[in-house]
N, C-alpha and C positions, 0 to 999 in steps of 0.2 A: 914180845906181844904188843909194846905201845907202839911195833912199825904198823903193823896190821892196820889195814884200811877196816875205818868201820862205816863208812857211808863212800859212795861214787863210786864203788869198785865196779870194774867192767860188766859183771851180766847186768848190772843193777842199770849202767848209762844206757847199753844197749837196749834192755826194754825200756825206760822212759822214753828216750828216742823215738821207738816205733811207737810209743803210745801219742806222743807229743805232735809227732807227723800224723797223727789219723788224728789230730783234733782232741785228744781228751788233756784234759787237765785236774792235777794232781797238788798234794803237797811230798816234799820228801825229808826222811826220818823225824815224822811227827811222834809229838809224845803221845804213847797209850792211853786212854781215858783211864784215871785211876790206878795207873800204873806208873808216875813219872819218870822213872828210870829206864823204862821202856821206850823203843821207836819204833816207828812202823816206816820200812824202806819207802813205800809207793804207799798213798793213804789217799781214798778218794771222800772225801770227810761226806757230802753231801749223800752220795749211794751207802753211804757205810761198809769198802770195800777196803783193805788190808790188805800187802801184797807184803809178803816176806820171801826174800833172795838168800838164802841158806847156803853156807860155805859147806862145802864137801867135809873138809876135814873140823872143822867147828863145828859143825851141827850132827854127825856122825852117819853121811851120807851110807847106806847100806853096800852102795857100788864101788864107792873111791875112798872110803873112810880108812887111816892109817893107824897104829897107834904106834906113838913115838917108845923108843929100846931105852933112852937115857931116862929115867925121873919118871918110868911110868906109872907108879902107883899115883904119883899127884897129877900126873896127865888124865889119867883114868878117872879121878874122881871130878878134874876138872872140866872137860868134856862131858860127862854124868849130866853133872849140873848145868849146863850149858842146854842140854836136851831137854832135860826135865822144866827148865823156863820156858824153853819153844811151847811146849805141853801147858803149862801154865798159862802163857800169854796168849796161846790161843782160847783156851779154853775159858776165861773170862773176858775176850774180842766178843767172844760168841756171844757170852752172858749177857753183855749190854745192846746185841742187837746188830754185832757187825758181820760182815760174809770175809772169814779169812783165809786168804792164796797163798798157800806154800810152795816155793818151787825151790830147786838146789839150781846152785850155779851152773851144773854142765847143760841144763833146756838148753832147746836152743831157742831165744827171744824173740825168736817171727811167734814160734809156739804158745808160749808166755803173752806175750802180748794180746795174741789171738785170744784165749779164753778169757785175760783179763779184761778186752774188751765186750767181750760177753757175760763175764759177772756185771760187770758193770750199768750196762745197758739195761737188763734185768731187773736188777738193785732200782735203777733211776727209774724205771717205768715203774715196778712195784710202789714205790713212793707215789710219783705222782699218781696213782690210781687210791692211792690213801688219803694223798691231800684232797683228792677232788670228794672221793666218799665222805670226806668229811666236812668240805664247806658245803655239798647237799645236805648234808644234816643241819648243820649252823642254819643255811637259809633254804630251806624248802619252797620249792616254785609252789605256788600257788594260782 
């Protein structure tokens, strides 16, 4: 397990790539707010956008997911767990305010990309229509 890529694996390069070529900008495996043991593959910190790249057989893809014959009562609960954190870490992203994209590695990254550039865009207008609503409040034209 310590061969296992845990950050730059292939679908994760591929969509930064196309995110990178249409202009957006990103951090990668940033730490979870309040979760430090946590990373978030693709984090658009400003839109509050969360991109997690999900291994098939690590995250318990329903298409490609295997379970290994050797040691499987400890594979089994250790894949468990492994799902059960996605569920976690998504579900307190959300709590603080962020929009979380799950995709499994087999997408394919034109796809990936595509919608993530549309949470995105979303996210960022939504914002600035917050900011703006609110230094009209601050300073009202008179």
């Amino acid at each position: 397990m310590s061969r296992q890529a845990r950050r730059d694996t292939t679908p994760e390069v591929a969509v930064r790539k196309l995110l990178h070529a249409a202009g957006y900008r990103y951090r990668i495996n940033e730490r979870v707010p309040g979760m430090s043991r946590r990373t978030i593959d693709i984090a658009f910190t400003r839109a509050k956008v969360a991109v997690m790249i999900d291994g098939c057989f690590w995250h318990g893809c329903p298409e490609h997911a295997t379970q290994p014959k050797a040691n499987s009562e400890w594979w089994r609960v250790k894949l468990d767990r492994n799902m059960a954190r996605d569920i976690e870490t998504t579900e307190h992203l959300t709590a603080v305010g962020w929009t979380v994209l799950r995709f499994w590695e087999h997408a394919p990254a034109a796809e990936v990309a595509a919608t993530v550039r549309t949470a995105v865009d979303r996210e960022s207008q939504a914002r600035d229509r917050r900011l703006q609503r609110a230094r009209e409040q601050h300073h009202p034209k008179g």
